[in-house]
C-alpha positions in Angstrom: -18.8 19.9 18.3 -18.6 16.6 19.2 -18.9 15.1 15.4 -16.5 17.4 14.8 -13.5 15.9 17.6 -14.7 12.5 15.9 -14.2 13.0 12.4 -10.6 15.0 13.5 -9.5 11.7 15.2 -10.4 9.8 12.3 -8.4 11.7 10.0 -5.4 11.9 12.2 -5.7 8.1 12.7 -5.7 7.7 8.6 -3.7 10.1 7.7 -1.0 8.3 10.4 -1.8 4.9 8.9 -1.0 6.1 5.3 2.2 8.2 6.2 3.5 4.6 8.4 2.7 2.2 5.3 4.0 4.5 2.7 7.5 4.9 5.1 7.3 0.9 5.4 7.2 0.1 1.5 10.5 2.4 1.4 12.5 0.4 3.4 14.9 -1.6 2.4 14.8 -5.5 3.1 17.5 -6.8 5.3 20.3 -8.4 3.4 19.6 -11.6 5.0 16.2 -12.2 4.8 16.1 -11.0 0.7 14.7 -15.3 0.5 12.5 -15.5 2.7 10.7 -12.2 1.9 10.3 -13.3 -1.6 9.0 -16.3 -1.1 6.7 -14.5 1.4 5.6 -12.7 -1.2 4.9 -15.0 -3.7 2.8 -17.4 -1.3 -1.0 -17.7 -3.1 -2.2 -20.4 0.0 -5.0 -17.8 0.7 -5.8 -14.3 0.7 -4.2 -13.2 4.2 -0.2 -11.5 3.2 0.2 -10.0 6.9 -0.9 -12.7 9.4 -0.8 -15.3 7.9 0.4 -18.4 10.8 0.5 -21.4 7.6 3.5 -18.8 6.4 5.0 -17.9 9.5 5.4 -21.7 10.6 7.1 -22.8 7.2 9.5 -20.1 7.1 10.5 -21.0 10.5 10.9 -24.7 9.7 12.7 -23.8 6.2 15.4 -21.7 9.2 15.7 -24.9 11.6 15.9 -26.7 8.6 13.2 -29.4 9.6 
């Protein structure tokens, strides 16, 4: 019974992650940040798109305009 509660949490936990990404690739990107997530999304420096800090820091340059 106790595999069983596992493998139920499991699911719930995937089946959450997949209806959460799938809601996030419908939304619509703010209309001032249309630049920056492009070139977010064209950055090849390595093979991290979510957390990547190199990315993070050079967008927020690019806004101060350093």
């Amino acid at each position: 019974m106790e595999f069983l509660y596992g493998v139920l949490a499991v699911t719930i936990i995937v089946v959450f992650y997949i209806a959460v990404s799938y809601q996030n690739d419908k939304t619509e990107v703010p209309e001032g940040c249309q630049e920056a997530y492009n070139e977010a999304q064209n950055c090849s420096a390595c093979g991290s798109k979510n957390s990547c800090g190199i990315r993070k820091a050079i967008i927020e340059m690019k806004e101060t305009k350093l």
